[in-house]
C-alpha positions as CSV (number, residue, x, y, z in Angstrom):
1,X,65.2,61.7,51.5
2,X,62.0,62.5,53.8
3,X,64.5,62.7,56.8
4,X,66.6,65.2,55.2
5,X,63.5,67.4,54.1
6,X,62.7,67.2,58.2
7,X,66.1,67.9,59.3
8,X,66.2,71.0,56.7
9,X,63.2,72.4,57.9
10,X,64.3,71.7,61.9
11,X,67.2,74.2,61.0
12,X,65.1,76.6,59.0
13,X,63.0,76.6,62.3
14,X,65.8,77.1,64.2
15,X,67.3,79.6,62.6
16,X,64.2,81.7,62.3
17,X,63.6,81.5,65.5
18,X,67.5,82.3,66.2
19,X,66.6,85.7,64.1
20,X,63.7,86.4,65.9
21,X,65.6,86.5,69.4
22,X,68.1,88.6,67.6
23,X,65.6,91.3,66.4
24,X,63.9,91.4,69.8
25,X,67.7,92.1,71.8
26,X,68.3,94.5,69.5
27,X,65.3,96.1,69.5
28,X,65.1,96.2,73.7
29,X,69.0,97.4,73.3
30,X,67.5,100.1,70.6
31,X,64.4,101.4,73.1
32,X,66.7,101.6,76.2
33,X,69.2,103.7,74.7
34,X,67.5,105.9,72.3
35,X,63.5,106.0,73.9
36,X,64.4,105.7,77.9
37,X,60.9,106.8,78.8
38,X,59.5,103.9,76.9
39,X,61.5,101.5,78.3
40,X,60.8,102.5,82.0
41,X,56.7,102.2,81.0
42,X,57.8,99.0,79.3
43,X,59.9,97.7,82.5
44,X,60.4,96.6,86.0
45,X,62.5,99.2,87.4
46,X,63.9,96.4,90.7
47,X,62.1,93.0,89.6
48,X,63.0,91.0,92.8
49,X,64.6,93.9,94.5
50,X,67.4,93.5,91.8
51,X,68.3,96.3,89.8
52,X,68.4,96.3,85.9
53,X,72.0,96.6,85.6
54,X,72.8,93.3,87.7
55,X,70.1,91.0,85.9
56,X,71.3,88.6,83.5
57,X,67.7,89.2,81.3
58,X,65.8,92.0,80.5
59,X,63.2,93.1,82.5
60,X,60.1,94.1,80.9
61,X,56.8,93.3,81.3
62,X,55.5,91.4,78.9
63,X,51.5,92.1,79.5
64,X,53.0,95.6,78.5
65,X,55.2,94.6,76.2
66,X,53.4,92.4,73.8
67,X,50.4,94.3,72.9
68,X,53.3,97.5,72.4
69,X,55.0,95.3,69.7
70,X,51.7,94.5,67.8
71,X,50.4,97.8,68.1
72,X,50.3,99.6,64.6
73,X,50.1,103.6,65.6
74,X,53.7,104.9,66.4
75,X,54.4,108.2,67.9
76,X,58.0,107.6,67.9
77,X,60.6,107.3,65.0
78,X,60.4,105.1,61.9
79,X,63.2,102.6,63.3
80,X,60.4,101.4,66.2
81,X,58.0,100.9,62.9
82,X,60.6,98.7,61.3
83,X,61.5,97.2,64.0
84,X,58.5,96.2,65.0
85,X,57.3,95.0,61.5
86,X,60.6,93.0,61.2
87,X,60.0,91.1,64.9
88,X,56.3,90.3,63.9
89,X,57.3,89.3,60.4
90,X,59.8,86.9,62.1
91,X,57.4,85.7,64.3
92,X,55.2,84.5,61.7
93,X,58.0,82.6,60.3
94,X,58.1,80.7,63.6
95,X,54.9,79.9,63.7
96,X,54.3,79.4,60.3
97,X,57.0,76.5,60.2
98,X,55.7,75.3,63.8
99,X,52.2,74.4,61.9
100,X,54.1,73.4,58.8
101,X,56.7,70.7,60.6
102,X,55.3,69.8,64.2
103,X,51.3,69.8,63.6
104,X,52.2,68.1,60.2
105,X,54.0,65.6,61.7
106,X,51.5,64.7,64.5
107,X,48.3,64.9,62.3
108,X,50.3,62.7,59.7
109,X,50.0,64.8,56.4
């Protein structure tokens, strides 16, 4: 019974963190085509001479990037503020069921 209680919560993990790469595509997808200024602060414009439009990834910075997202003054439309509360929402999801399943599980609780 334990084993299915960990296999459970290995999916939940999983599938959080399956949402949370979800919301942040969508979200870079949402910027680029609605706030293009943004994005090009928010971006390499030729990360390793390559142009955006023939990199498999996206290519922001993320020392830009990350304080952005967790920033809580927007100048910009209500669909960045949900966004961004959905993302960090998720995010805590992740890490709440990180500290819930694998730092359980090594401490032994």
């Amino acid at each position: 019974m334990e084993a299915l209680f960990s296999l459970l919560g290995l999916l939940v993990f999983f599938a959080i963190g399956a949402f949370s790469i979800y919301l942040l595509i969508d979200f870079i997808e949402y910027l680029k085509k609605y706030h293009s200024k943004r994005w090009k602060q928010l971006s390499f414009e030729r990360l390793f001479g390559i142009s955006q439009q023939d990199f498999f990834f996206y290519q922001f910075h993320p020392l830009k990037f990350i304080p952005y997202l967790f920033n809580k003054v927007d100048a910009e439309d209500a669909t960045v503020a949900v966004y961004k509360k959905r993302i960090l929402l998720s995010l805590l999801g992740v890490m709440t069921m990180f500290v819930m399943f694998f730092l359980g599980s090594y401490i032994g609780v």
